[in-house]
C-alpha positions in Angstrom: 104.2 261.6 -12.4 102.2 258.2 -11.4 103.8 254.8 -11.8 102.0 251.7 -12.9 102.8 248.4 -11.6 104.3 247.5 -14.4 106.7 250.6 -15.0 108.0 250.5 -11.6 108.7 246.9 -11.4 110.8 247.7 -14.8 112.3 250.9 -13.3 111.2 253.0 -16.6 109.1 256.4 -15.7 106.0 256.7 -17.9 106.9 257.4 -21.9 110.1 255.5 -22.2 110.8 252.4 -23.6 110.6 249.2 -21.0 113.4 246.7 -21.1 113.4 243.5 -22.3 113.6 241.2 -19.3 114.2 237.4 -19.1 112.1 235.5 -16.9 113.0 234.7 -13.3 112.6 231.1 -13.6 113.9 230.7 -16.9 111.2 228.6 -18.5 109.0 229.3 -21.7 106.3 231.0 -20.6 104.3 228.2 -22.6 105.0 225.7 -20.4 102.6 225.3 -17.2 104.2 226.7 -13.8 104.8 224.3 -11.0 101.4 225.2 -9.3 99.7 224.4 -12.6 101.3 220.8 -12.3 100.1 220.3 -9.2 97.0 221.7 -9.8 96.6 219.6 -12.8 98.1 216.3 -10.6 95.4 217.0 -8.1 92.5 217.0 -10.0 93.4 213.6 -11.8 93.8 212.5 -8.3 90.5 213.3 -7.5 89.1 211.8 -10.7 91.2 208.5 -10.2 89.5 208.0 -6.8 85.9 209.0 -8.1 86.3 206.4 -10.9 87.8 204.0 -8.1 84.9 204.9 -5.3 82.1 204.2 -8.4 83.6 201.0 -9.9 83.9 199.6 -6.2 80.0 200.5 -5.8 79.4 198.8 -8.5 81.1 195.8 -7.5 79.4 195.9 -3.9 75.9 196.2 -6.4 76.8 192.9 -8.0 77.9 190.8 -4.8 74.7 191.7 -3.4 72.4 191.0 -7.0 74.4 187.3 -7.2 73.3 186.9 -3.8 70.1 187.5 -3.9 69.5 185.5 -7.1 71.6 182.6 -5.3 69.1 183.0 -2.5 66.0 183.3 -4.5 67.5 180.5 -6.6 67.6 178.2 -3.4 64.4 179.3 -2.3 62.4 178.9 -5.1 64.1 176.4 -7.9 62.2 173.7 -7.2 59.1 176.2 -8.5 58.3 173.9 -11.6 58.9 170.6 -9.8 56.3 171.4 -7.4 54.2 172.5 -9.7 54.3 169.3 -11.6 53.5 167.2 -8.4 50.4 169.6 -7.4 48.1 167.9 -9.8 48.9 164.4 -8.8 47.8 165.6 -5.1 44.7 167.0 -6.4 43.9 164.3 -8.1 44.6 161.9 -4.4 42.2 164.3 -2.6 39.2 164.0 -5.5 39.9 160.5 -5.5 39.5 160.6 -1.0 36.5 162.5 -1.0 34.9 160.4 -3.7 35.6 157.0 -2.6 33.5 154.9 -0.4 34.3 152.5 2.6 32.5 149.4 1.3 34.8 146.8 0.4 38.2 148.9 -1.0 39.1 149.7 2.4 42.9 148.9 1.6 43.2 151.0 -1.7 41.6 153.9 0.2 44.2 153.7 2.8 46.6 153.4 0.1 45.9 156.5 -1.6 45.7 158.5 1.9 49.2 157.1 3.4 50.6 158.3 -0.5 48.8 161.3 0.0 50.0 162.1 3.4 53.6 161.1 2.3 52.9 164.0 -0.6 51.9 166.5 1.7 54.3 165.9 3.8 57.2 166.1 0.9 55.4 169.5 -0.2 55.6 170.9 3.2 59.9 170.3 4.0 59.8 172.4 0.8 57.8 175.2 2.2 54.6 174.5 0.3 51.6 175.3 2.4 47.9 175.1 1.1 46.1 178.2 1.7 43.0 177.9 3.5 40.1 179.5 2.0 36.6 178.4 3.1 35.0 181.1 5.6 37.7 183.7 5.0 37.0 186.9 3.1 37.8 186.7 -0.6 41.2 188.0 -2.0 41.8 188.3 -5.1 45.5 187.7 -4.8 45.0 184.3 -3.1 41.6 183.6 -4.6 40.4 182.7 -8.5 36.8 183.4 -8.1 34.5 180.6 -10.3 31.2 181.5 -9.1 28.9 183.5 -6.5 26.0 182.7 -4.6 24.2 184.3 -2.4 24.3 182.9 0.9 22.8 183.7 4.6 25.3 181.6 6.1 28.3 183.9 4.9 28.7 187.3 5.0 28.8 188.8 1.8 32.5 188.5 -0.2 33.4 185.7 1.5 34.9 181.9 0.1 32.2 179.3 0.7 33.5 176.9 -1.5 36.7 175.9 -2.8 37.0 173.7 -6.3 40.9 173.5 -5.6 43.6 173.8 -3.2 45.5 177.1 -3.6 49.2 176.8 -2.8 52.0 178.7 -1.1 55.9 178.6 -1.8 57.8 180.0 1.2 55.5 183.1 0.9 55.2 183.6 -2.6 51.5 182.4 -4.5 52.3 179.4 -6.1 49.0 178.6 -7.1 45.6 180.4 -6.2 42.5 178.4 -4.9 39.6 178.2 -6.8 36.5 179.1 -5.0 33.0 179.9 -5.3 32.5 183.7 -3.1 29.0 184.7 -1.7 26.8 187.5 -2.4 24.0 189.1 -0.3 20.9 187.1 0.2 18.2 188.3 -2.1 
């Protein structure tokens, strides 16, 4: 006669009845084994230090964002003073190129020390005029006003410029106006 596992652990034969046994650790068999404990343990271990590894990502992610706005914040805060103080420069330079020698020699020198002094000021902050006459035109320095055709220029290129375009660092502050040739007809 054959034996199953379970009939010769019990030491009954096949037909009779099996005995009641107790278990060998003497727990209710509801209640999770050692191994399950552990096993249990370990995987809220593991999803303690997940939790732990994301939130201190996260942190790291912010440091660096405050950071970079601090820097960018530095760099460029002064964006709408600037701004503000470009007009008044513009105005200097229409005022140079339209004034004449004859006899207002000292307010002309006036307006070009106060300009100079502006320029100056602009430039500790990292404002640079873009130069645009004779270079090819680009659209994401350049605000095109006009065309002409031109056999002095190449075609696409800045021939004249209505206004100063600036820089901030390296960031467009303000494009130049300009007038961009065409092909001679």
């Amino acid at each position: 006669m054959m034996e199953t596992k379970d009939t010769a652990e019990s030491g009954t034969v096949a037909g009779e009845a099996p005995e009641e046994t107790v278990p060998a650790t003497g727990t209710d068999a509801a209640e999770p084994t050692v191994e399950e404990q552990l096993a249990a343990k370990d995987q809220e271990a593991r999803e303690n230090w997940d939790r732990f590894v994301r939130e201190r990502a996260d942190l790291e992610n912010y440091r660096k964002r405050v950071n970079r706005e601090k820097e960018e914040l530095l760099n460029y805060g002064n964006k709408s003073l600037i701004e503000e103080i470009l007009p008044v420069v513009d105005n200097m330079e229409r005022a140079l190129a339209h004034s004449s020698e004859d006899g207002q020699a000292a307010v002309v020198e006036g307006i070009r020390m106060t300009h100079g002094m502006l320029v100056a000021a602009l430039k500790k902050f990292g404002v640079t005029p873009i130069e645009s006459v004779g270079t090819p035109f680009d659209s994401a320095f350049h605000q095109a006003m006009a065309q002409v055709p031109s056999d002095e220029y190449p075609p696409n290129t800045v021939v004249e410029e209505y206004q100063k375009g600036y820089l901030l660092k390296e960031r467009l502050l303000r494009p130049a106006m300009v007038t961009v040739s065409t092909a001679a007809k």
